[in-house]
C-alpha positions in Angstrom: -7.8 -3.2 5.2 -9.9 -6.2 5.2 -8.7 -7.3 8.9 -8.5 -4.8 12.0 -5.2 -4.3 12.3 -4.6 -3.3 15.9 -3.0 -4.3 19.3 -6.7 -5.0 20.5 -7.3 -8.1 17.6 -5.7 -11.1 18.8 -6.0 -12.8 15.4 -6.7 -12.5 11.6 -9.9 -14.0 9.5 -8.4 -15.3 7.1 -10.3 -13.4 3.8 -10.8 -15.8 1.0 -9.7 -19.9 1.1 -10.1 -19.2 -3.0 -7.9 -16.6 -4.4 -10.4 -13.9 -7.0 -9.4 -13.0 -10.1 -9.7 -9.3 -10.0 -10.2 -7.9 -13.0 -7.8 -4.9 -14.3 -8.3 -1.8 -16.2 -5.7 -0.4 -19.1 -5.4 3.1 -18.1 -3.1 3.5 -21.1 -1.2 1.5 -23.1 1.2 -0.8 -21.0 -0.5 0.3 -17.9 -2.4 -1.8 -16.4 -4.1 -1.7 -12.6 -7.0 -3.7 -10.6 -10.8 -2.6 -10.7 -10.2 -3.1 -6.9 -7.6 -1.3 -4.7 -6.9 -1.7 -1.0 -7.0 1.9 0.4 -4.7 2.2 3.2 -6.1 5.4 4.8 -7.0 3.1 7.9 -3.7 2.8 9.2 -3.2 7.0 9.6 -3.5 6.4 13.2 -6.7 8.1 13.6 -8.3 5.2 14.7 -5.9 3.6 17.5 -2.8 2.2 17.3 -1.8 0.1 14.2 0.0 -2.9 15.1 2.8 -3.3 12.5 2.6 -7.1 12.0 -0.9 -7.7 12.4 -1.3 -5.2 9.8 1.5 -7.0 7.1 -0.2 -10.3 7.8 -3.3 -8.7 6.7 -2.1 -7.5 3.5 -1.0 -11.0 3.2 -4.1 -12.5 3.3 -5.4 -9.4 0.8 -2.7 -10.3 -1.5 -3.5 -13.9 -1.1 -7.0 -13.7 -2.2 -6.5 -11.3 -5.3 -6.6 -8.3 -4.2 -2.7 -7.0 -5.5 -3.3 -3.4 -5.7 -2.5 -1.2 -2.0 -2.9 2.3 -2.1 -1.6 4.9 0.1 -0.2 8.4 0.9 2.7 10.0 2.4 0.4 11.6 5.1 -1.1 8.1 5.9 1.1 7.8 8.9 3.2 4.6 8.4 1.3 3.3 5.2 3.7 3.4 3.1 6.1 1.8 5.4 3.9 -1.1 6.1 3.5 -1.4 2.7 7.4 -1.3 2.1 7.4 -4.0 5.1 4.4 -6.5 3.0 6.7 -5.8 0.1 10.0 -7.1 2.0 8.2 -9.9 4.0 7.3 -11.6 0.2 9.6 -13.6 -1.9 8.6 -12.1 -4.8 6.8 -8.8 -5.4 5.9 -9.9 -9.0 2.1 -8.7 -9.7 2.0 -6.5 -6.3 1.1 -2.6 -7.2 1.8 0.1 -4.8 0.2 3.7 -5.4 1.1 6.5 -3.6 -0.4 10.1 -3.3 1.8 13.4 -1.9 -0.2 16.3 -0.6 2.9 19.1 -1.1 2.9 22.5 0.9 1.2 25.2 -1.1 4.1 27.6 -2.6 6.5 27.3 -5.5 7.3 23.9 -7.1 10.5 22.8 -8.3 12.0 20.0 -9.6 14.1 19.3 -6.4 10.8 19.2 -4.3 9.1 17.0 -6.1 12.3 14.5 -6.4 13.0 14.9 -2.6 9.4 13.4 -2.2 9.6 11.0 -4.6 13.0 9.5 -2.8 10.9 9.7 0.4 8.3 7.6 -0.7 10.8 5.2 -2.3 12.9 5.2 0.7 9.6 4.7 2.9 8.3 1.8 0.7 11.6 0.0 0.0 10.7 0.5 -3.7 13.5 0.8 -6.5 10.2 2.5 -8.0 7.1 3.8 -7.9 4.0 2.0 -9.5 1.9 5.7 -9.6 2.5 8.6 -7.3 
């Protein structure tokens, strides 16, 4: 994230005063995503504590300048539900992209797996869907 995001900061740069136009790529047809995403693999933990609202402000001010496109995973520690918190602190979610990755255990697939992760995530992220998983 473009802001440390922890108890220790006391406040947030602010990123851009001038909001970027980030250019996208058509990954097929209909599908469109930024050149540029925000990886979220900061706020795991492994670093320190993250501070919940310090770290939603900051994807506020990402968001702000451009930058639409978050990406996370289910074993980011609370990424995806900071991300379902940015998503719920907005008045409109219009032009945000949210991209998720689930690292299953290793043994048989089924169908009922994968949808039991896919309702986590969407449960997690406050999402009636998923952008990419």
């Amino acid at each position: 994230m473009a802001a440390a995001a922890t108890e220790e900061s006391s406040s947030i740069a602010p990123i851009s005063d001038a909001t970027m136009a980030i250019p996208s790529i058509e990954l097929r047809s209909g599908v469109k995503i930024k050149r540029i995403i925000n990886g979220m693999w900061q706020t795991s933990g492994g670093w320190g504590k993250i501070e919940s609202k310090a770290a939603v402000a900051a994807m506020g001010e990402l968001a702000a300048a451009g930058f639409t496109s978050f990406d996370f995973a289910d074993h980011y520690g609370p990424a995806e539900d900071l991300f379902g918190a940015f998503l719920a602190s907005r008045k409109s979610s219009v032009g945000i992209q949210g991209f998720t990755k689930w690292c299953p255990s290793p043994g048989p697939m089924t169908t009922a797996i994968v949808s039991k992760a896919v309702e986590k995530s969407l449960g997690r992220t406050g999402s009636k869907s998923l952008d990419m998983m």
